[in-house]
Residue frames as qw, qx, qy, qz and C-alpha x, y, z in Angstrom:
[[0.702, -0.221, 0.667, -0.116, 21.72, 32.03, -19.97],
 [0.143, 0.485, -0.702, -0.502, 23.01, 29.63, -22.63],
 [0.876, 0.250, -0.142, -0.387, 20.59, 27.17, -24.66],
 [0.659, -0.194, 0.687, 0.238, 21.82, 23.22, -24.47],
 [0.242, 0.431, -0.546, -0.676, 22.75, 22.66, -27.89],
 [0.821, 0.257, -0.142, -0.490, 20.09, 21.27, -30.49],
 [0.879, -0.101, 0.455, 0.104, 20.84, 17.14, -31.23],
 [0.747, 0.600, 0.010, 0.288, 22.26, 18.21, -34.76],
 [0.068, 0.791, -0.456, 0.402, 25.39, 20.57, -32.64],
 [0.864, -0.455, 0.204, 0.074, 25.95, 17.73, -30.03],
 [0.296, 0.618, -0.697, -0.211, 29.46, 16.69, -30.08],
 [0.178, -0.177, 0.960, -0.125, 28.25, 13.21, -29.20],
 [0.636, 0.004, -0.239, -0.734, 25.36, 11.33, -30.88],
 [0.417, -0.089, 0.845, -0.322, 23.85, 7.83, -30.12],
 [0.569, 0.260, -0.609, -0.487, 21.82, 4.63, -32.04],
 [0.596, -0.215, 0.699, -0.332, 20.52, 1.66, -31.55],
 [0.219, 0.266, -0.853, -0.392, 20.85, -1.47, -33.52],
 [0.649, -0.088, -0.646, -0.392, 18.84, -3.86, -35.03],
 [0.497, 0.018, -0.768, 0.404, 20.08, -6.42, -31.90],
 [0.527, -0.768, -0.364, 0.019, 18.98, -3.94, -29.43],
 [0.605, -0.494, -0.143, 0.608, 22.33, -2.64, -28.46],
 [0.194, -0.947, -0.177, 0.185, 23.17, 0.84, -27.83],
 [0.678, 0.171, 0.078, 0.710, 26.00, 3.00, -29.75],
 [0.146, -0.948, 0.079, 0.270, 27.72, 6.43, -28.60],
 [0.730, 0.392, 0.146, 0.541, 29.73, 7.80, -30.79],
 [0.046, -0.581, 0.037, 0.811, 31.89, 11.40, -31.16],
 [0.627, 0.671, 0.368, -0.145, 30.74, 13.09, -34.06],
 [0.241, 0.864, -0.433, -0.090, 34.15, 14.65, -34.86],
 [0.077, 0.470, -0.865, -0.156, 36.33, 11.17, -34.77],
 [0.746, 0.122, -0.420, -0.502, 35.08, 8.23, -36.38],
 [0.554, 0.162, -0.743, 0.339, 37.28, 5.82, -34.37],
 [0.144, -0.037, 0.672, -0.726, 36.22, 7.20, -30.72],
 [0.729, -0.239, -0.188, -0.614, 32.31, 5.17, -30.16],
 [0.225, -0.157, 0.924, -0.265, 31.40, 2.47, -27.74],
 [0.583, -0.132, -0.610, -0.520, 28.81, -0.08, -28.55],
 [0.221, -0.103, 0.859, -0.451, 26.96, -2.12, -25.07],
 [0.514, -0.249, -0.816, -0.085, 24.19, -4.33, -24.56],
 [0.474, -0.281, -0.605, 0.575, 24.04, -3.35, -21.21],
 [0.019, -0.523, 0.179, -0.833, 22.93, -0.30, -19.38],
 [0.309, -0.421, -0.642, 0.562, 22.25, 0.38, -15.35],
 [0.237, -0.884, -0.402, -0.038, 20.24, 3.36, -13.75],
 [0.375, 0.273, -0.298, 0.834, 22.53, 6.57, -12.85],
 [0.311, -0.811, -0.370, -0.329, 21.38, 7.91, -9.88],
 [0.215, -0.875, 0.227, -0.369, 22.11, 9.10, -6.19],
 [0.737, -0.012, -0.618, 0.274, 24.19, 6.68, -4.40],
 [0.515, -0.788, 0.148, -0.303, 24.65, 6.64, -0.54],
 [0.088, 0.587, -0.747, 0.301, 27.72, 5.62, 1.72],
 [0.766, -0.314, -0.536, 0.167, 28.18, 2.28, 3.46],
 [0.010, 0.708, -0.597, 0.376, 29.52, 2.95, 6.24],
 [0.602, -0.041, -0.795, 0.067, 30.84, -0.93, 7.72],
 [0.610, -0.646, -0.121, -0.443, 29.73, -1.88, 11.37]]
């Protein structure tokens, strides 16, 4: 079975700023990162289904 790779072999790393907000970056292009404020819960989600 294969090992998750250590935080230094990610190809994605992550930061927070002073401010509070939250940066993802790639580690191999300098230009590909988002930056948010913001963040929700990922979880399970169920169907509506409409009456």
């Amino acid at each position: 079975m294969e090992s998750a790779p250590d935080e230094s072999q990610a190809e994605y790393g992550s930061f927070t700023t002073g401010g509070g907000d939250v940066v993802i970056y790639d580690r191999e292009n300098p230009e590909a990162w988002l930056q948010s404020n913001y963040a929700v819960d990922v979880g399970a989600t169920s169907e509506r289904t409409s009456a």
